[in-house]
N, CA, C and O of each residue as an XYZ file, in Angstrom:
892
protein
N     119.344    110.584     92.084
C     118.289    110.633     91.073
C     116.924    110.570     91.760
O     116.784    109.945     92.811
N     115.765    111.314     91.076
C     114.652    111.467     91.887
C     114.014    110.727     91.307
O     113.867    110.821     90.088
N     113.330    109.563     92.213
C     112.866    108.185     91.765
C     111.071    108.799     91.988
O     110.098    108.080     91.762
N     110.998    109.984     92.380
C     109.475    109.376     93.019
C     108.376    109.752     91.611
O     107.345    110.347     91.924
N     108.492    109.562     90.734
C     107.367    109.499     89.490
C     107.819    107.854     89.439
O     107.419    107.379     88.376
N     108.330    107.131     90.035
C     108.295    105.609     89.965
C     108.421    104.357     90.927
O     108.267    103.152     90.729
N     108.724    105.024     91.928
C     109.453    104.056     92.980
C     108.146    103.391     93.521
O     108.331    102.360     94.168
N     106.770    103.839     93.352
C     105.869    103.220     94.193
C     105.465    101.649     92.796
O     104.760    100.651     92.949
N     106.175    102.048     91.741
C     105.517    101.396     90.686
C     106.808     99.830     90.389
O     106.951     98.736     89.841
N     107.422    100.835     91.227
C     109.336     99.785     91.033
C     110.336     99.789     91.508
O     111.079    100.625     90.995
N     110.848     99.128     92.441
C     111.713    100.139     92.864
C     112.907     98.794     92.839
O     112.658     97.625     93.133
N     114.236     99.353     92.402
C     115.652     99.084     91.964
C     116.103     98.302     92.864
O     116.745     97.301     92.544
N     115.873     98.586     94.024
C     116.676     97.594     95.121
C     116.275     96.379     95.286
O     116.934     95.621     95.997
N     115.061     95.941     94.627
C     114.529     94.660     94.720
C     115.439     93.586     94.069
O     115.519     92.387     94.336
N     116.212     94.445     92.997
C     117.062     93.354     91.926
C     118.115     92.606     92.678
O     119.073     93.164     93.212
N     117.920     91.467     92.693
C     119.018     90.909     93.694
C     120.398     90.120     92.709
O     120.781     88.954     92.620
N     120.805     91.277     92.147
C     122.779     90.902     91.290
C     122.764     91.672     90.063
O     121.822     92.401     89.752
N     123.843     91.505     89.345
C     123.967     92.455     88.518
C     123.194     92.130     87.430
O     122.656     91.027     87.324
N     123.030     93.591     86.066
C     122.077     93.475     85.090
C     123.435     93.287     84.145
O     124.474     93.870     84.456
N     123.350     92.391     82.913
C     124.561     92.201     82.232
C     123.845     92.276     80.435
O     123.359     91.328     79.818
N     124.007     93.747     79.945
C     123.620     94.081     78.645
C     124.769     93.514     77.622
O     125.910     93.946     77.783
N     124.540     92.643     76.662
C     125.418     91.864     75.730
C     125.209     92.350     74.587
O     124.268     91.816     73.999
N     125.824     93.315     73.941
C     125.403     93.901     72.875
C     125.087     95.445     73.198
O     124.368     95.547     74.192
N     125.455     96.719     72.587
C     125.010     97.992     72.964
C     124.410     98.998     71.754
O     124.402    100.225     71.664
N     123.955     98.032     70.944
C     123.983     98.887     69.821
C     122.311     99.678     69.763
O     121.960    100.607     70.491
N     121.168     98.770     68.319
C     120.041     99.890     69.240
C     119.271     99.440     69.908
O     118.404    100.179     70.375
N     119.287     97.888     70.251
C     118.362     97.175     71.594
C     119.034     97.346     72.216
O     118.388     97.802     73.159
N     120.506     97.339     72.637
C     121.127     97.286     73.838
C     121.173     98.688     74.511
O     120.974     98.885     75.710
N     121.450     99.600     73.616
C     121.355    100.948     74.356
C     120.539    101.609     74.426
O     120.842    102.669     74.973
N     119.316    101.509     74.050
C     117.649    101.314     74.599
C     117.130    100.526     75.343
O     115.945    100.690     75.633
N     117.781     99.558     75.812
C     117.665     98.800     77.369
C     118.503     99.900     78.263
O     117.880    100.637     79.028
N     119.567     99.965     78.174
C     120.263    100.198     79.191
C     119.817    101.653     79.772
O     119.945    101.993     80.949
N     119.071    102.738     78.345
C     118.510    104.181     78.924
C     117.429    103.941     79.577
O     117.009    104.723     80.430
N     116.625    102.443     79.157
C     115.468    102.610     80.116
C     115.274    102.213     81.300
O     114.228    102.512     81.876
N     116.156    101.528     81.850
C     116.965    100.717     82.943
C     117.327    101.978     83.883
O     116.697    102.266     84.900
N     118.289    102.589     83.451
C     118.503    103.497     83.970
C     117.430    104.572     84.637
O     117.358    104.982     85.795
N     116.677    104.855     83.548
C     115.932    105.824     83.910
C     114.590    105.360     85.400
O     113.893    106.104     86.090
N     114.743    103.703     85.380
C     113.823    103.263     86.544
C     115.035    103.142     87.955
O     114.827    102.490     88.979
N     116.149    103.860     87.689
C     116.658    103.304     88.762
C     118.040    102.432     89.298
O     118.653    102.228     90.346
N     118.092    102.102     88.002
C     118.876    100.949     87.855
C     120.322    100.998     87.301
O     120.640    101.118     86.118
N     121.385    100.847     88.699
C     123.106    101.477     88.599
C     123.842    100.155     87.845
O     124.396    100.237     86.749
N     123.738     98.936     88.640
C     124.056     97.953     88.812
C     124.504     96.902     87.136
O     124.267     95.710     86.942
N     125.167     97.866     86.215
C     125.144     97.082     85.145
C     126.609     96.754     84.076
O     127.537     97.551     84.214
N     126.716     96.077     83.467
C     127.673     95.736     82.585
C     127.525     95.639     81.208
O     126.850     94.731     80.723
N     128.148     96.575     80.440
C     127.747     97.054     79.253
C     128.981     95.820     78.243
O     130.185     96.064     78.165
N     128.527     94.956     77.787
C     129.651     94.212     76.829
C     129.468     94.700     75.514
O     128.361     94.450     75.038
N     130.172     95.260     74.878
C     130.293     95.628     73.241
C     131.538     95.709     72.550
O     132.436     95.956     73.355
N     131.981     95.592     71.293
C     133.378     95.480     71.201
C     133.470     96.715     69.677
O     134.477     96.767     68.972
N     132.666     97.283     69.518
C     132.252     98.154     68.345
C     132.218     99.664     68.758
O     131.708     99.737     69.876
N     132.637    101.134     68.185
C     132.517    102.324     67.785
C     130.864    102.274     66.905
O     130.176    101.606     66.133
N     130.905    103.407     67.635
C     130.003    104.135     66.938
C     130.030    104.829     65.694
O     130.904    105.672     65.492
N     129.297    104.604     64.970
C     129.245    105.342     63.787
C     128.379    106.145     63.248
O     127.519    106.295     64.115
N     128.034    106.880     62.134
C     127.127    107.611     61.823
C     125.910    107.259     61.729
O     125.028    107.590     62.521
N     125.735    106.373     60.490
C     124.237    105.074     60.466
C     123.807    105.216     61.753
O     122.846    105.983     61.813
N     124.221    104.678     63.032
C     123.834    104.572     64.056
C     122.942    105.459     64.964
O     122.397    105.125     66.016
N     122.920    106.220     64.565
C     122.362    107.413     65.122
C     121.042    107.176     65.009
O     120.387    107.100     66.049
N     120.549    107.053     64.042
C     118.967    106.569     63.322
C     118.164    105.869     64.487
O     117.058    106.232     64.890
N     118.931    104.766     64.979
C     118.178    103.949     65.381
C     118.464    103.400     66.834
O     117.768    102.597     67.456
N     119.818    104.098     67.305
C     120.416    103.524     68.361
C     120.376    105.067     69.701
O     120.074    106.191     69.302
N     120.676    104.841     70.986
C     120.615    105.939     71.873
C     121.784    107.223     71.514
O     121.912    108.371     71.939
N     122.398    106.547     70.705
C     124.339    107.420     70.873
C     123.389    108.785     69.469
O     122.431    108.743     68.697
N     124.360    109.703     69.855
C     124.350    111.546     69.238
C     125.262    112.029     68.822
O     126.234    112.296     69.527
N     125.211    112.220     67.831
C     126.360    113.070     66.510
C     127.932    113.016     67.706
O     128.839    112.286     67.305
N     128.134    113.653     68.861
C     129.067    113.431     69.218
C     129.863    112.687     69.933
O     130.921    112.977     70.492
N     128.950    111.148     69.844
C     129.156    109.701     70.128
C     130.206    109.195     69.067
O     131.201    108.505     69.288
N     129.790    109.657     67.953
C     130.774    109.035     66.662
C     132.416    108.771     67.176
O     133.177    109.603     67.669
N     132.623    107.606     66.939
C     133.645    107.268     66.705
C     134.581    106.797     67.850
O     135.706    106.323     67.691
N     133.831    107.036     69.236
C     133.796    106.461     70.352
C     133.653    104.751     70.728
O     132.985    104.327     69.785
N     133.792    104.212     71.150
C     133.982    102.731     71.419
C     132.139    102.729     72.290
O     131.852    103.571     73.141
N     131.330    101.835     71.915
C     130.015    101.914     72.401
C     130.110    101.808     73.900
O     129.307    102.681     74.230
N     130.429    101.460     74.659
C     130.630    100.942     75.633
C     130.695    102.509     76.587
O     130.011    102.877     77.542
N     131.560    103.029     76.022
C     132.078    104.195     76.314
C     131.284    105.493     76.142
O     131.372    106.457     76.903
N     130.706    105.434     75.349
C     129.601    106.577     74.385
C     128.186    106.329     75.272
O     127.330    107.196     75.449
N     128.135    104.988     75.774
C     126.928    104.810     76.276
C     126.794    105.229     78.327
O     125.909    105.588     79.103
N     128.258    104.889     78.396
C     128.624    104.784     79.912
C     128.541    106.731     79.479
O     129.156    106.726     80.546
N     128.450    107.698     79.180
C     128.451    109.023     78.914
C     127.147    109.675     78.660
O     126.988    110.894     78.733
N     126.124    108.737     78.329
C     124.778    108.946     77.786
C     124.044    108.729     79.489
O     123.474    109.627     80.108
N     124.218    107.563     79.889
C     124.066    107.408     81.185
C     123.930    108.154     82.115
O     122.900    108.434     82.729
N     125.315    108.627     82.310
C     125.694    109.783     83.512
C     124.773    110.805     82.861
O     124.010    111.361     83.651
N     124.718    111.042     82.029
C     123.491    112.068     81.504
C     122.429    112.010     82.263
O     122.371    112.867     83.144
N     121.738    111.407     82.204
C     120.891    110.697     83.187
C     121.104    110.379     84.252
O     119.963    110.399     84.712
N     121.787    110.057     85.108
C     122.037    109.622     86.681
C     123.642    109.622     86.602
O     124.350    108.655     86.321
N     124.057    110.942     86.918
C     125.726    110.867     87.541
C     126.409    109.342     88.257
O     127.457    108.717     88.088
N     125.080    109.151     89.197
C     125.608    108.313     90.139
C     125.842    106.810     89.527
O     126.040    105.834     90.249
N     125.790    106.755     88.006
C     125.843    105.594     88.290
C     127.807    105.061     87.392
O     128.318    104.022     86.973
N     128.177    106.341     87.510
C     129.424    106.665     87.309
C     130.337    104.956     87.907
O     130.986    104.105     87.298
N     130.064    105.066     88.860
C     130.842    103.847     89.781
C     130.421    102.917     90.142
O     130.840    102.233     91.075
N     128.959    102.606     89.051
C     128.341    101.262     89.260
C     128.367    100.173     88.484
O     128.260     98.976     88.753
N     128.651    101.219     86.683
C     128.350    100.683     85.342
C     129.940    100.367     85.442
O     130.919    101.049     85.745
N     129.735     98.952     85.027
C     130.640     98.193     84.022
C     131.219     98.278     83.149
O     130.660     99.323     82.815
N     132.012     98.099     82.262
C     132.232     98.400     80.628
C     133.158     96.883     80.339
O     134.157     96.727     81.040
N     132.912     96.119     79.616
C     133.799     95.069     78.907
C     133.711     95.446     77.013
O     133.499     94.710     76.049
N     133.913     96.528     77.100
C     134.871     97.272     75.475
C     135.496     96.147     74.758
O     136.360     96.587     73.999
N     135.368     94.557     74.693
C     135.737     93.525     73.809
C     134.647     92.536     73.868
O     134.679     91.350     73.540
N     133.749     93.181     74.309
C     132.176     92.160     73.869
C     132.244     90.795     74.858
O     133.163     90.310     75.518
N     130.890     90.418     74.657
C     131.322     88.536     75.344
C     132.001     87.781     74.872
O     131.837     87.703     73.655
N     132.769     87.115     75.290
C     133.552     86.573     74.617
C     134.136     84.585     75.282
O     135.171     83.922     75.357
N     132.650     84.432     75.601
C     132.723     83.138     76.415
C     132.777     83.343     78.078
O     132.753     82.494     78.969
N     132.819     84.099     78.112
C     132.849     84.321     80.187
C     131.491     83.886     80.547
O     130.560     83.649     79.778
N     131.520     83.802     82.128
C     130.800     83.116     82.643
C     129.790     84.318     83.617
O     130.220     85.333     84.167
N     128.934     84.015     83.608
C     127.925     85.628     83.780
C     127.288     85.141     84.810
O     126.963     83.954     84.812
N     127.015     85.930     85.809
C     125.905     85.733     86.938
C     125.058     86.661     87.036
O     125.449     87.823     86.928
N     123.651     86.363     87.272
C     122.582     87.649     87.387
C     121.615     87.723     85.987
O     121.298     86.753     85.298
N     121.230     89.160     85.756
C     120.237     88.915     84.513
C     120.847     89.653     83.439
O     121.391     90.757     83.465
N     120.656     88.820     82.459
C     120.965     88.948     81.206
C     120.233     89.282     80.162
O     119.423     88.410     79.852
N     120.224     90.588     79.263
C     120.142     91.010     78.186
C     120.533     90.739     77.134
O     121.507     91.469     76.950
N     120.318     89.869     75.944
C     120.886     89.943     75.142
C     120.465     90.610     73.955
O     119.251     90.687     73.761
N     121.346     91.163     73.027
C     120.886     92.485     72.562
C     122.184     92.487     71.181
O     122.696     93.464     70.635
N     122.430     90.962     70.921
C     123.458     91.202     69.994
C     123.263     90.385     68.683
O     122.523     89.412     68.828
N     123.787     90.579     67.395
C     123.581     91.185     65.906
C     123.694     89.203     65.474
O     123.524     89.167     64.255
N     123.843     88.115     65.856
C     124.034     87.384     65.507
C     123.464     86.083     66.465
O     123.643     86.060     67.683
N     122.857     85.170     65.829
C     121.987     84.034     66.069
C     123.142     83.276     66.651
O     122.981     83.029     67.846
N     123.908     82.978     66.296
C     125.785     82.389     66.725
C     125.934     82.649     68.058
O     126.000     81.661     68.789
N     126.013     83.871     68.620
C     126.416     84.011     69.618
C     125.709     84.174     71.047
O     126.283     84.118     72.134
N     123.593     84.506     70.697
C     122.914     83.986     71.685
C     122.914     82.393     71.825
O     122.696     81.910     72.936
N     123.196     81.420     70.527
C     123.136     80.042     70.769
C     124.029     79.855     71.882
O     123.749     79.415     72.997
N     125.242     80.282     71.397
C     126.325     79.956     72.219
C     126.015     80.613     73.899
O     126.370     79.788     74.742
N     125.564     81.622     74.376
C     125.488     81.800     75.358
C     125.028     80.998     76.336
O     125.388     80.550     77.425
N     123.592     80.940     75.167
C     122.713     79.936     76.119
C     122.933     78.537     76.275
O     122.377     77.975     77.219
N     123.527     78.003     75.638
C     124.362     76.815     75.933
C     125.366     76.984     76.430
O     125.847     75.861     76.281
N     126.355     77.736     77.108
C     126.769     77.688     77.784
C     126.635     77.680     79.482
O     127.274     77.270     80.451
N     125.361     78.416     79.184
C     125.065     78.861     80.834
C     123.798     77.950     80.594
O     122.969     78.541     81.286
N     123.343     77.202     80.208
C     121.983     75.983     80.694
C     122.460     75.451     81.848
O     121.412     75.779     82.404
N     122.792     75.170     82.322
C     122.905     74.560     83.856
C     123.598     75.762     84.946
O     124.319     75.259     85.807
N     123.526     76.544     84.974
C     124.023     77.803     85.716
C     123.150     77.821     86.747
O     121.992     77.419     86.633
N     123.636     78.278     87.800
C     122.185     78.454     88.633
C     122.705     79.918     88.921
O     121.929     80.596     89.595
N     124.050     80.610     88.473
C     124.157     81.934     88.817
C     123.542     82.942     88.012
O     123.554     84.163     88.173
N     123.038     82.297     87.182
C     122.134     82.959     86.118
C     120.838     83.033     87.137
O     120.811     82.432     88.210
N     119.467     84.096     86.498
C     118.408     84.356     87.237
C     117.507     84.554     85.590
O     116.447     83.954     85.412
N     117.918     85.170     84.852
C     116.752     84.914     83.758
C     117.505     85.626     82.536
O     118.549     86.243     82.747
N     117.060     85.547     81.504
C     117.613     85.612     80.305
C     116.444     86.215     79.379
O     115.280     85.823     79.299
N     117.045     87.234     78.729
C     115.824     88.526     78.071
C     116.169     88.674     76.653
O     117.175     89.325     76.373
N     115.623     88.273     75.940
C     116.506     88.114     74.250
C     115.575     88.923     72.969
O     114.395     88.616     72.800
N     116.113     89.756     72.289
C     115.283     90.749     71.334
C     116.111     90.277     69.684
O     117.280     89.994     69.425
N     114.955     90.361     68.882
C     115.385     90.255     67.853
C     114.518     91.387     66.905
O     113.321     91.425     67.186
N     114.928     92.238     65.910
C     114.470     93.237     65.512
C     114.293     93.371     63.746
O     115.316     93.342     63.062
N     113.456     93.460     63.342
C     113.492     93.515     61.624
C     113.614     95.307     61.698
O     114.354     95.928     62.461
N     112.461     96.025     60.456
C     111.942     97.018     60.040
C     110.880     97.474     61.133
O     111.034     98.230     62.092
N     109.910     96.879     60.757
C     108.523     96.959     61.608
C     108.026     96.018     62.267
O     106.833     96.083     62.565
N     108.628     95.166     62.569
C     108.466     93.884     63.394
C     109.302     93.382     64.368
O     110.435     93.167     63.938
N     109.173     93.180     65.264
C     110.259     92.434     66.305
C     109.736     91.428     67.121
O     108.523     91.242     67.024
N     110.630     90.452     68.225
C     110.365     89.224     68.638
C     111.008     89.904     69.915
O     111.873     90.779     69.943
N     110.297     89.215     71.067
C     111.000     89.416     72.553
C     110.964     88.143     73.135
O     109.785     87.794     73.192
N     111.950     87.015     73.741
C     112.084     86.050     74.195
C     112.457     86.038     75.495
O     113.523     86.647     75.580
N     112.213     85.768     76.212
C     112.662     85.301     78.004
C     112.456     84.243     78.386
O     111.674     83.441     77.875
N     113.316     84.032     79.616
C     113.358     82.532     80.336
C     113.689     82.584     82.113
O     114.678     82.836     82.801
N     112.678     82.309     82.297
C     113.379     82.300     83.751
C     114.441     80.713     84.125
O     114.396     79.504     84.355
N     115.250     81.805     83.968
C     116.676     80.530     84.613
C     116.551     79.533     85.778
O     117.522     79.019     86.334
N     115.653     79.376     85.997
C     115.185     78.305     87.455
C     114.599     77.192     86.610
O     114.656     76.019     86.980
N     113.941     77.632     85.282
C     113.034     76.642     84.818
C     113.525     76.159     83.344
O     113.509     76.583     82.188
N     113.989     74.979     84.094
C     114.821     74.266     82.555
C     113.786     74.092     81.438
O     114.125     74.622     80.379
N     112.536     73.435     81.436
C     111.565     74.484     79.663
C     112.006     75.030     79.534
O     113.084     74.942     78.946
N     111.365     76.317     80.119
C     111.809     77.661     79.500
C     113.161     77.769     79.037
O     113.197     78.808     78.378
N     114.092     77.324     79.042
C     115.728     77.383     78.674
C     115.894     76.697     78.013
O     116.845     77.154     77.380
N     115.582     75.536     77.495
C     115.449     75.105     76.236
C     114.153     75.263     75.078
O     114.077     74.809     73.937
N     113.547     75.783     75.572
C     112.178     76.546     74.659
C     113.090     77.676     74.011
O     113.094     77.954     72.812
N     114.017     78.404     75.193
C     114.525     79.615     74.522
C     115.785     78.583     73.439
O     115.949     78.898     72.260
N     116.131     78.049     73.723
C     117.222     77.626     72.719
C     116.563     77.083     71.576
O     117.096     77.134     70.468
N     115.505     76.594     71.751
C     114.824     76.076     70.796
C     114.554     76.953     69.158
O     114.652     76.652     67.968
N     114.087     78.437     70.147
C     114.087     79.669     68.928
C     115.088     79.751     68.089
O     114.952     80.274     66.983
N     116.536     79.100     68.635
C     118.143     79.991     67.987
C     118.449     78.861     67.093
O     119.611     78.796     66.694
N     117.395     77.719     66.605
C     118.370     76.422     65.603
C     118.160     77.342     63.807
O     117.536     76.980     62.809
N     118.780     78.266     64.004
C     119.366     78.661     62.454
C     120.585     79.210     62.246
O     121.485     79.193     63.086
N     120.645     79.599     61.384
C     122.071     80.304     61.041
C     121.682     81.633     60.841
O     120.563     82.054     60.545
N     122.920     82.368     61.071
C     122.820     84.026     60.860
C     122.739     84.526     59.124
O     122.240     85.482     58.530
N     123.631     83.137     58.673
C     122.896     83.739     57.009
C     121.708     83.665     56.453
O     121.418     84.348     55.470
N     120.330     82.262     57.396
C     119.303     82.052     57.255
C     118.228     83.388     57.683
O     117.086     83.558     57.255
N     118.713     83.941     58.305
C     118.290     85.166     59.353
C     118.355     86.326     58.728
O     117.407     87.107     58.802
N     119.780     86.702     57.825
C     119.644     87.595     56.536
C     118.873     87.548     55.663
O     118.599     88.600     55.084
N     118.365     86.537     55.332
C     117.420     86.321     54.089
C     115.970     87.225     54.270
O     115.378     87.834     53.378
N     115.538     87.094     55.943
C     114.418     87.694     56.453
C     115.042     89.124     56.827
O     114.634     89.510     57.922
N     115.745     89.825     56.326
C     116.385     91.071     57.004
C     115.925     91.663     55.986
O     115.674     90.827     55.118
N     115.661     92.833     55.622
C     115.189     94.139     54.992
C     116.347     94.880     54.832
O     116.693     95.700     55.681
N     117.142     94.613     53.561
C     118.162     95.691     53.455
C     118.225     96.472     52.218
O     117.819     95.804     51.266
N     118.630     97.774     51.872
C     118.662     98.956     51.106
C     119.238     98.629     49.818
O     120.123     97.774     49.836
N     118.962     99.064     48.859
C     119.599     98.654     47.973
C     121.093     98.682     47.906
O     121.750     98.165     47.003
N     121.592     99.348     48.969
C     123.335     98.950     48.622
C     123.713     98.239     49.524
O     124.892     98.134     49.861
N     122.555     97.524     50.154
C     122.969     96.472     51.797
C     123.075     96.676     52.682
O     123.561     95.924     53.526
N     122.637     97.850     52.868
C     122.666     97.916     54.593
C     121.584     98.021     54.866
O     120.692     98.650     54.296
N     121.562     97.322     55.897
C     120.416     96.763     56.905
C     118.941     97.816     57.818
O     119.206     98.551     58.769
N     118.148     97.725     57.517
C     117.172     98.924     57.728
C     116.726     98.523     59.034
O     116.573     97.347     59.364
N     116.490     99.658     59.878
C     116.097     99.916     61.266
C     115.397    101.227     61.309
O     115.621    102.316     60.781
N     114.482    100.776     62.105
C     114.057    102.448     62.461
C     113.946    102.079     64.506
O     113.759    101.082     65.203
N     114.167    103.397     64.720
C     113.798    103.502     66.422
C     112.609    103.430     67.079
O     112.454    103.515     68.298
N     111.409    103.201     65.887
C     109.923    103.380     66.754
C     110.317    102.084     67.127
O     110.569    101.973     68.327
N     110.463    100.901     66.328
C     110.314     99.890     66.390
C     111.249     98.943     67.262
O     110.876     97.910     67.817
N     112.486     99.461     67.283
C     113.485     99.261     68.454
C     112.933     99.789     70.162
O     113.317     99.173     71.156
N     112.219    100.716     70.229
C     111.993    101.461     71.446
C     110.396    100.593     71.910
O     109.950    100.566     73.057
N     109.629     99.825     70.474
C     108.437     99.767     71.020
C     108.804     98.044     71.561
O     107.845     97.641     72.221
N     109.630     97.250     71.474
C     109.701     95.652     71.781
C     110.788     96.085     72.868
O     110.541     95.586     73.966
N     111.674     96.710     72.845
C     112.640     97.113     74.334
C     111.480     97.603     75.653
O     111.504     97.249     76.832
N     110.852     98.198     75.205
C     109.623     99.073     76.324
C     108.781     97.522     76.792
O     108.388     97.398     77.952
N     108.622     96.685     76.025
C     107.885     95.804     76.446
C     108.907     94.868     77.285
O     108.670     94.487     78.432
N     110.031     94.563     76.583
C     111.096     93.554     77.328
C     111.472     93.985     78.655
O     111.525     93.230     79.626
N     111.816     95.624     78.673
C     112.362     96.466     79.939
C     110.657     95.592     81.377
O     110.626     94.994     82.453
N     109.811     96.033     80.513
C     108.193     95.664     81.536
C     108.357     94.394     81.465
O     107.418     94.066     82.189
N     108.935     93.210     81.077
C     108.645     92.132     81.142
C     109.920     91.796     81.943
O     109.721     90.840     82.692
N     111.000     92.227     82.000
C     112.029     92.370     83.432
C     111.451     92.428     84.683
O     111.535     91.560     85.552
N     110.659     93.838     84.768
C     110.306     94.237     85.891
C     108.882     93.354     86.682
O     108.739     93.148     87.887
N     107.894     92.926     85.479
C     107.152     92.091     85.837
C     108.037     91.210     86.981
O     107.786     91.372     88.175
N     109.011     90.337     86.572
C     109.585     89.020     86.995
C     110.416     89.606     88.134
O     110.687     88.708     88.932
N     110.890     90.718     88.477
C     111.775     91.746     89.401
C     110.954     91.099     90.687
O     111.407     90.310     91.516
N     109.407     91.743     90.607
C     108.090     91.834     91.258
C     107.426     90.906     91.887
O     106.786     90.981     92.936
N     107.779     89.249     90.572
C     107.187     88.256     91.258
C     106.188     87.790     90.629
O     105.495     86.799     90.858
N     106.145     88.613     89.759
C     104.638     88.417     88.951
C     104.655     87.816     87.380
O     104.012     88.117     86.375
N     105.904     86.627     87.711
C     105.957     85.485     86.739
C     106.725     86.532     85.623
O     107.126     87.669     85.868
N     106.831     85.564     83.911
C     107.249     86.437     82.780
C     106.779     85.848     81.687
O     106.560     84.637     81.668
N     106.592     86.550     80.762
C     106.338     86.742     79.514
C     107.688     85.579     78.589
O     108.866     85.796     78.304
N     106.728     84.287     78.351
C     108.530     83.871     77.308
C     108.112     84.481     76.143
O     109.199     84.686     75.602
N     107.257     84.919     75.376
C     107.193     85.115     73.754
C     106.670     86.344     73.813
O     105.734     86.428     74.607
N     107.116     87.905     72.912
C     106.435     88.979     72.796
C     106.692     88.867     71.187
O     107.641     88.604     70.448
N     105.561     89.151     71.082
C     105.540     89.451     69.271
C     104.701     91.227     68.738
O     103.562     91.658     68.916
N     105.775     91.755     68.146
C     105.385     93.465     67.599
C     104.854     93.529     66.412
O     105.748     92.998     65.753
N     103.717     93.908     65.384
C     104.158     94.194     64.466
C     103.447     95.551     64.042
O     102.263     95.701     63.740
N     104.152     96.215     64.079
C     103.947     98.003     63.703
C     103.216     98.003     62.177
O     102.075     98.346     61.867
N     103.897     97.683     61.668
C     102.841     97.921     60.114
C     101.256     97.280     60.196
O     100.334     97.843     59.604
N     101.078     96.216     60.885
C      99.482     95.677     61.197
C      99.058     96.340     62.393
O      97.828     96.363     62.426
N      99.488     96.792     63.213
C      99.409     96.974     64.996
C      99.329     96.180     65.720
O      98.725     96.352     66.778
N      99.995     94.868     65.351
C      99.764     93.492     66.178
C     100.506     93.889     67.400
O     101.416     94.717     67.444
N      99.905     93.050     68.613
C     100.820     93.111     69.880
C     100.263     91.486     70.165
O      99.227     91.046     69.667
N     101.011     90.847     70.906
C     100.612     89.904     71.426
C     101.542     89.146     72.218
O     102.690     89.342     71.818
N     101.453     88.024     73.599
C     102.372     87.761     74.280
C     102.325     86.458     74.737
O     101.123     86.195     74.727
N     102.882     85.559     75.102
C     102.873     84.144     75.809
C     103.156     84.183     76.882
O     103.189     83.150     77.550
């Protein structure tokens, strides 16, 4: 892959262990295309879900993703983009499921339950390196990080997750027959910032714990 529209700005080999995406749906597989596209082989896609039609709207996968296992649909979207990373990418096709993770972490999945649980599991890890967490409405989204060296920050981030996933529906925007509204500006515009707030910390140049989006006002703002 021809790195040089970026390599002076970033370059991939600096990452020292693997990138571990938890969730692939449309934060996760809008991390993982933009990841890719800087460079970046070194990853593990956890999802335990097919693709479906809805999905298309708002997520990386294309009419002939349907019905494919995400994991799989995405490891195909990839090679689209960089062949080579054929024999680098990961796939765990049954999601997280309590394992024990080393390196940096994405999380990118549909329930408040199961970032709690992560991050309490791995608070005292030192094989962990930092932890990147997106949460997404309509026109608004939240970006959370922690560098894993610094116990604040790791309980600041746990601090965000004391609700429940049915408390979390209440603030969700859904259609009149219930399903849940997304659009992709708004998925692509808090991933673009999280992907830069990776690479910031890649670099050395500290991280971002709080990003806040909101597209309908044009708010941007960061901690």
């Amino acid at each position: 892959m021809n790195l040089s529209k970026s390599l002076e700005y970033f370059q991939p080999s600096s990452i020292n262990g693997r990138i571990h995406i938890i969730g692939c749906g449309s934060v996760g597989s809008t991390v993982a295309e933009n990841l890719v596209r800087c460079g970046v082989k070194n990853i593990t896609l956890w999802d335990m879900d097919t693709v479906e039609q809805h999905n298309i709207v708002n997520q990386m996968f294309t009419e002939h993703h349907i019905g494919k296992p995400k994991t799989e649909a995405l490891l195909d979207l990839l090679m689209d983009i960089n062949p080579e990373v054929k024999s680098t990418i990961e796939l765990r096709s049954k999601g997280w499921q309590g394992e024990a993770i080393s390196g940096y972490v994405f999380l990118c999945v549909d329930t408040i339950e199961l970032r709690r649980t992560f991050v309490e599991k791995h608070m005292y890890s030192t094989a962990v390196k930092a932890v990147f967490d997106f949460r997404t409405l309509l026109e608004s989204a939240q970006h959370y990080a922690a560098d894993w060296t610094n116990l604040q920050q790791k309980k600041n981030l746990l601090a965000t997750m004391q609700f429940s996933h049915e408390e979390a529906m209440e603030d969700t925007p859904v259609s009149a027959c219930g399903v849940t509204l997304g659009v992709a500006t708004t998925v692509r515009g808090i991933v673009a910032l999280g992907v830069s707030n990776f690479i910031r910390f890649i670099k050395g140049q500290g991280i971002k714990k709080y990003v806040v989006l909101d597209l309908a006002n044009f708010i941007l703002d960061a901690f």
